[in-house]
C-alpha positions as CSV (number, residue, x, y, z in Angstrom):
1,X,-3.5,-1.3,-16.1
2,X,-0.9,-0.9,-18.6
3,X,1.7,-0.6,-16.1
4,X,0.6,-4.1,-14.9
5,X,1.0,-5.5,-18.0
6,X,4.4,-3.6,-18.8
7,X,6.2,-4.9,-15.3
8,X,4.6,-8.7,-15.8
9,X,5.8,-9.6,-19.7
10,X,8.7,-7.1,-20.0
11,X,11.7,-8.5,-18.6
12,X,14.2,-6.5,-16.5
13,X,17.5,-6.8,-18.4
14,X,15.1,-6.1,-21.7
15,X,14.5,-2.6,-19.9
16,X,17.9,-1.0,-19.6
17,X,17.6,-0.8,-23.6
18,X,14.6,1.7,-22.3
19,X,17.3,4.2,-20.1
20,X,17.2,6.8,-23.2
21,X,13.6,7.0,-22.4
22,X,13.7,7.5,-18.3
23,X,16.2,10.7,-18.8
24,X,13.1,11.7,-20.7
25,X,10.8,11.1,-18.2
26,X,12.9,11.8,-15.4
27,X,13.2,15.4,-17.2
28,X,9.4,16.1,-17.4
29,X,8.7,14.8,-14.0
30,X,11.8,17.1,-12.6
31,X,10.3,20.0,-14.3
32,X,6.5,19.8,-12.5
33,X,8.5,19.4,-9.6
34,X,10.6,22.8,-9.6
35,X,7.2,24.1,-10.7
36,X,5.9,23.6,-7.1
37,X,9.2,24.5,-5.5
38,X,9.4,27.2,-7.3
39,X,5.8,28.5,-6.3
40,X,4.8,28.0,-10.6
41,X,2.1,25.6,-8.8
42,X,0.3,26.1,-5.6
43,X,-0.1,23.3,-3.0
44,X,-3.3,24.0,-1.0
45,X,-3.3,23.8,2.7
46,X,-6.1,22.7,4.4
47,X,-7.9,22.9,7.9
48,X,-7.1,20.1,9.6
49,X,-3.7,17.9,9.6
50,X,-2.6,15.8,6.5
51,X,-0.4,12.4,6.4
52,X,0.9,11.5,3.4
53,X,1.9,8.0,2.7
54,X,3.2,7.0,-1.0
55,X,6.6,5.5,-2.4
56,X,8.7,7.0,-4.9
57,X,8.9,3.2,-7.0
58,X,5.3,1.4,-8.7
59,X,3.8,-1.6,-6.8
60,X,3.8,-3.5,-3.7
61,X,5.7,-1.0,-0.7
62,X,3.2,-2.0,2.2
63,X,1.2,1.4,1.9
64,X,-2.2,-0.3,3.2
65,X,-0.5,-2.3,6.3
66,X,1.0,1.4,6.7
67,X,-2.4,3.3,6.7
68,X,-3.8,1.0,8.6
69,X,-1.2,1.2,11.5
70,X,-1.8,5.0,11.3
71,X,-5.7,4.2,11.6
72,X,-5.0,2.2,14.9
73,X,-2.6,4.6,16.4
74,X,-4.7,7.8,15.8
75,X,-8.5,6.7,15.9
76,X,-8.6,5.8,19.4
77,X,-8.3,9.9,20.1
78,X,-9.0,11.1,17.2
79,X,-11.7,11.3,14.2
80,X,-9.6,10.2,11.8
81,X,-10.0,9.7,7.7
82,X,-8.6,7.8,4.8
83,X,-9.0,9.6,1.0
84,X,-7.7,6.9,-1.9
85,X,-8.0,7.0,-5.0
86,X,-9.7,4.1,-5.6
87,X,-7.3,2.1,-8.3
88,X,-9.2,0.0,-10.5
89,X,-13.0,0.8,-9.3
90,X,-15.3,1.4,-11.7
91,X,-16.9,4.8,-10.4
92,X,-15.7,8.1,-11.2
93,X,-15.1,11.0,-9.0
94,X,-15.4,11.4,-4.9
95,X,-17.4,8.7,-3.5
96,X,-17.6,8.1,0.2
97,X,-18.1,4.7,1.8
98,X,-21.3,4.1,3.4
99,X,-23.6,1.1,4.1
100,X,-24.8,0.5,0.4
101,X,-21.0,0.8,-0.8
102,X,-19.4,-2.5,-3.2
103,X,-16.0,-2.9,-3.8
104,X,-16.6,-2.2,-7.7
105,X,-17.5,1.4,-6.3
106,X,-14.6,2.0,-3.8
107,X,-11.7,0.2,-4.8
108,X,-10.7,-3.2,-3.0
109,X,-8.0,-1.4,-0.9
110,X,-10.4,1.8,0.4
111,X,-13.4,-1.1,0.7
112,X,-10.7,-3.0,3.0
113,X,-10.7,-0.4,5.2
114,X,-13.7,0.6,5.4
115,X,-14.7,-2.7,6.1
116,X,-12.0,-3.4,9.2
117,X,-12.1,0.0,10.8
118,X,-15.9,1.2,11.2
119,X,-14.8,4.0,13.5
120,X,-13.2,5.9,10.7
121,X,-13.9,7.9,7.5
122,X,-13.3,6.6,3.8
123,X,-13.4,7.8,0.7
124,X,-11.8,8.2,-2.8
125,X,-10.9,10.7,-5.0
126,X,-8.1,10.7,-7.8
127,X,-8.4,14.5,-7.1
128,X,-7.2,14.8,-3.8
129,X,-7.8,18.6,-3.3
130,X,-11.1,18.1,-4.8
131,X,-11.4,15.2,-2.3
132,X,-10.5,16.7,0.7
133,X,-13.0,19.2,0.6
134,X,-15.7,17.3,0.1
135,X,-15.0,15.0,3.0
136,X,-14.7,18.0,5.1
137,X,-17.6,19.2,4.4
138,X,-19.8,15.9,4.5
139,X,-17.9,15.1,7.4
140,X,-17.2,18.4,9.1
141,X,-15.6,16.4,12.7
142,X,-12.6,14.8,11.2
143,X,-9.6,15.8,13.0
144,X,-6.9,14.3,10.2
145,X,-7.1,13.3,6.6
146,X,-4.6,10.0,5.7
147,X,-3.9,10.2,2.0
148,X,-3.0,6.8,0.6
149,X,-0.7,6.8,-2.1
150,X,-0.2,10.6,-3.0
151,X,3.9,11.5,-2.4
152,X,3.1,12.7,-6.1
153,X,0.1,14.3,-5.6
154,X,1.7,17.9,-4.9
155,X,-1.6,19.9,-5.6
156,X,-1.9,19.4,-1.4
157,X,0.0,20.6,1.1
158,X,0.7,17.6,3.6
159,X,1.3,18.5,7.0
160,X,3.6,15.0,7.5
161,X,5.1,13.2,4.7
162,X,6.0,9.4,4.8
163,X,7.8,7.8,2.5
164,X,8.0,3.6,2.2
165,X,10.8,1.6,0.1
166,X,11.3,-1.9,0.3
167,X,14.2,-3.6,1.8
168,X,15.3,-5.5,-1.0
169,X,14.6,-2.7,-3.6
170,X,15.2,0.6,-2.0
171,X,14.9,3.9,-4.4
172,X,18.3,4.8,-3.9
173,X,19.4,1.4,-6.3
174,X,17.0,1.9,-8.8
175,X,16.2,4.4,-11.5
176,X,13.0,6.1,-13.0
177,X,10.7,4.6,-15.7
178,X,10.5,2.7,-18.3
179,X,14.4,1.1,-17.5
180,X,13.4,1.2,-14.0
181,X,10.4,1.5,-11.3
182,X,10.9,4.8,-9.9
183,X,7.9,7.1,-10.7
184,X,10.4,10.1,-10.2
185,X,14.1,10.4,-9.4
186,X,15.8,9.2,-6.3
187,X,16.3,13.1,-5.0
188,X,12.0,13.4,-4.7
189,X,13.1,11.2,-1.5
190,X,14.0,14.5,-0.2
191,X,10.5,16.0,0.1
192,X,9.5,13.6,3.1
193,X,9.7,14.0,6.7
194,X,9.6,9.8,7.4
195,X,11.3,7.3,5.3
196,X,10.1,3.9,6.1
197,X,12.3,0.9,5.3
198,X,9.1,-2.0,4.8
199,X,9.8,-5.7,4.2
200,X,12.8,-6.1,6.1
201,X,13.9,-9.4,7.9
202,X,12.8,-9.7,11.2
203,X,15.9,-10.4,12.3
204,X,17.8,-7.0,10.9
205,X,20.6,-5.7,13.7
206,X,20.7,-2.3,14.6
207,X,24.1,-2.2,12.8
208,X,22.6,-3.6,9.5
209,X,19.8,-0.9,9.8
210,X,22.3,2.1,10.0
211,X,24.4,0.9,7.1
212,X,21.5,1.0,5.2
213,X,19.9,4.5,6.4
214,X,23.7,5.8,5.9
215,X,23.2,4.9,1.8
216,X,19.7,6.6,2.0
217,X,21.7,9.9,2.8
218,X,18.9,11.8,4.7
219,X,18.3,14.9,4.9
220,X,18.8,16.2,8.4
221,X,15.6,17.1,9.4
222,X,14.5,13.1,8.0
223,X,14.2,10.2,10.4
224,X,13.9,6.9,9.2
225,X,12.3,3.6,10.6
226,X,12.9,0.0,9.7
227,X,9.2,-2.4,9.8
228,X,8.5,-6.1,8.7
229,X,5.6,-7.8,7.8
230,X,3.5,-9.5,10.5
231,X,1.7,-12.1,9.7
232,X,-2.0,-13.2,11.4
233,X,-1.8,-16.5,13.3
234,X,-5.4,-17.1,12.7
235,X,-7.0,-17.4,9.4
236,X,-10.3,-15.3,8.7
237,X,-13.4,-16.8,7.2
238,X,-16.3,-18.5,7.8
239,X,-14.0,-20.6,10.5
240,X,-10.8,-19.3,12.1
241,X,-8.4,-21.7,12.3
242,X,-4.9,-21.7,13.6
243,X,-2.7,-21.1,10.4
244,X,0.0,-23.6,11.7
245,X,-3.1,-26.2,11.7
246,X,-4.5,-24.9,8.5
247,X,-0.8,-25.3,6.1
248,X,-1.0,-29.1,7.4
249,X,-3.3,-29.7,4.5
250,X,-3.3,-28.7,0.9
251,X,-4.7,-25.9,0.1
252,X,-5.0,-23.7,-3.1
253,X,-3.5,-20.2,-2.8
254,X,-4.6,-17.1,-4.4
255,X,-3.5,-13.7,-5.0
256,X,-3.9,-10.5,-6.9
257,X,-1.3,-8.5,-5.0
258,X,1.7,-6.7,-6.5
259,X,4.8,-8.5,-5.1
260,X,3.6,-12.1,-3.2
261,X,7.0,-12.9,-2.6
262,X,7.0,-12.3,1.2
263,X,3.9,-14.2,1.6
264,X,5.1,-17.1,-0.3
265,X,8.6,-17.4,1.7
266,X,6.3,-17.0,5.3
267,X,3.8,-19.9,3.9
268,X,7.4,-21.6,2.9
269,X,9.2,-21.4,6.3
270,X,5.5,-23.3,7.8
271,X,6.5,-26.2,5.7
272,X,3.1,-25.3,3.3
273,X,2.0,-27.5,0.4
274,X,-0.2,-25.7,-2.0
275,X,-0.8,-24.4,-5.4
276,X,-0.6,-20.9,-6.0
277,X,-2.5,-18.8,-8.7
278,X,-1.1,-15.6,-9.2
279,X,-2.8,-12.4,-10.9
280,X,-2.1,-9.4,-11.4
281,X,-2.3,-6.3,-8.9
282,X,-5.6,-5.1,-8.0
283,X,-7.6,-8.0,-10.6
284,X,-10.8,-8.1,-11.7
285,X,-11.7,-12.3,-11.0
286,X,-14.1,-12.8,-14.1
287,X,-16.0,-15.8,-14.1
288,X,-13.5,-18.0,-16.1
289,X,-10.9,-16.6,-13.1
290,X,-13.5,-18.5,-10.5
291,X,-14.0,-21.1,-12.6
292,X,-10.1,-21.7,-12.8
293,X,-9.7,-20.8,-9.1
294,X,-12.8,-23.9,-7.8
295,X,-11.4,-26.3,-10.3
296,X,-7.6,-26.3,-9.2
297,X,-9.4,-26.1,-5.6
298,X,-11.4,-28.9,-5.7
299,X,-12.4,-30.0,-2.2
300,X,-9.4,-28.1,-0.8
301,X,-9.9,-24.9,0.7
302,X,-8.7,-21.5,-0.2
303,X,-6.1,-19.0,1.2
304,X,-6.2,-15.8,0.0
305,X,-5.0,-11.6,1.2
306,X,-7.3,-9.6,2.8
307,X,-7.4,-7.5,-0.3
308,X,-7.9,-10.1,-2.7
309,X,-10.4,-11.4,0.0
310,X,-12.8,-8.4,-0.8
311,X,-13.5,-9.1,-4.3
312,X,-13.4,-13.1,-3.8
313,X,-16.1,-13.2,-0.9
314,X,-18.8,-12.5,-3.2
315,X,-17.1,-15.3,-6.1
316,X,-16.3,-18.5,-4.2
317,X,-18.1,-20.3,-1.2
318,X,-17.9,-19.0,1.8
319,X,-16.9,-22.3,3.8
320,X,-13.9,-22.4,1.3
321,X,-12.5,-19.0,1.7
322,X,-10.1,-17.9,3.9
323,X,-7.5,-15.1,4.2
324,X,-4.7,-14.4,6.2
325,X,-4.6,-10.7,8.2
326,X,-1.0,-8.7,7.8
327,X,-0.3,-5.8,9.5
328,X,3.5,-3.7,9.8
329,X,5.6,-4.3,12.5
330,X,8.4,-2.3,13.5
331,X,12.1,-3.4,14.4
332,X,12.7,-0.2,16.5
333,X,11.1,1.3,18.9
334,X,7.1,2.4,17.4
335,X,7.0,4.8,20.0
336,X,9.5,7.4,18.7
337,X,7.7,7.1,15.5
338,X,3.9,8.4,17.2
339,X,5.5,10.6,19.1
340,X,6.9,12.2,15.8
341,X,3.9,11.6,14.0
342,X,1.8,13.4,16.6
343,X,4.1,16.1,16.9
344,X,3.1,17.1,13.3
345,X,-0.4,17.1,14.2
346,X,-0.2,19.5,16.9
């Protein structure tokens, strides 16, 4: 929460005045990790495989659209589960989704899931070692464990690390908190096995994506992929409509999300007209928020994300609401990445 508020009302250039500060904290977060390499901590292995997806920077990377392409390529063979930690829920402790589970409980992103994939396992945990055995034992036949958002979390021992930067603000340009958004220095990058460039043009050549890789200076034993966003051509709600026919009309746009940049440029290049109302990451719409959201609305309807749509389906009219699916998309070839993938599950 405070970060949220830090990275909306601080401006960037007012942030380098911070750099004393990020040698500090780049010095007490480089000292927990020699800790673990050094064996001073103990990451715990467990019995089955674990994926690891995180970032090294705060905010908006594409973990979910990540997980969620993990989900599709591994649950058709195996019994696969997703531990979170639940950002912003109002429960404490593990919780596992079942039937009687609300977003308040679970999270909006672990909810998501839950909600889209019924053939897997969800739960949350801000204690992933604590989390992971209680999944396995309430759920004894999973097969792999996908930990959302842990790259930090180094109390586990992940079997596969992946690693997600942005296009536009890769780790290896920016610098650690407060002056920056790096939740650890740029050499952390060095723990994963996968380094996935997210957010990139559809259009990147092959040369443009191994000029960048080159600055990323991998390791040798690192291979690195280069994904998009992909973007739903049907709306989802109460009616599905075509989005090309949908952005012919006004329409009110909402989000919570940390970065809606790429979203606003796809609804852009459609020719869209609508108003947008922005929050912050992961908000809490109180009732002035719906009040805000129905008056600006009016009688035109409402776009929102599909994580946003989770904690609005229960606020605004159902006939009103719609929201528009994502998923990541690779530029090279996906199959070299599950065939790495399942090489570390094996």
């Amino acid at each position: 929460m405070i970060l949220n508020v830090y990275f909306r009302f601080v401006n960037y250039s007012w942030r380098k005045l911070l750099f004393p500060f990020s040698w500090i904290y780049q010095g007490v977060t480089s000292l927990r990790n020699k800790a673990f390499d050094w064996g001073i901590f103990e990451s715990q292995s467990f019995s089955v495989p674990i994926i690891c997806v995180g970032n090294l920077s705060v905010g908006g990377t594409g973990k979910t659209p990540m997980i969620e392409w993990l989900v599709r390529q591994l649950s058709s063979t195996m019994e696969v589960a997703v531990l979170s930690r639940g950002y912003k829920r109002n429960s404490s402790g593990f919780q596992l989704f079942d039937s009687q589970s609300t977003v308040a409980q679970m999270g909006d992103e672990p909810f998501q899931l839950a909600q889209k994939y019924k053939n897997i396992t969800v739960a949350v945990d801000a204690n992933r070692r604590n989390g992971i055995e209680k999944l396995l034992l309430l759920r004894p036949n999973v097969e792999v464990v996908l930990l959302d958002d842990a790259f930090q979390h180094r109390w586990v021992a992940s079997d596969l690390k992946i690693l997600l930067t942005t296009y536009d603000n890769p780790y290896h340009k920016d610098c650690v908190l407060p002056s920056g958004n790096l939740r650890e220095s740029q050499s952390g990058a060095h723990r994963a096995d996968l380094i996935v460039v997210t957010k990139c043009p559809k259009e990147l050549s092959n040369q443009s994506q191994l000029e960048f890789q080159n600055q990323l200076s991998l390791q040798v034993n690192q291979s690195c992929f280069f994904a998009s966003i992909g973007y739903a051509s049907r709306l989802k709600g109460k009616e599905t409509p075509s989005v090309s026919d949908f952005v012919k009309q006004d329409f009110v746009l909402v989000t919570g999300i940390a970065n809606p940049s790429d979203l606003i440029q796809h609804l852009d290049s459609l020719g869209a007209t609508y108003t947008h109302l922005s929050f912050s990451d992961h908000h809490h719409f109180s009732s002035k928020d719906v009040h805000h959201i129905l008056k600006t609305a009016g009688q035109k309807p409402i776009m929102t994300t599909e994580k946003d749509a989770v904690r609005l389906q229960s606020l605004l009219p159902e006939e009103s609401l719609f929201e528009l699916p994502i998923e990541t998309v690779f530029l090279n070839d996906p199959k070299a990445l599950t065939a790495t993938i399942k090489q570390h599950l094996t």
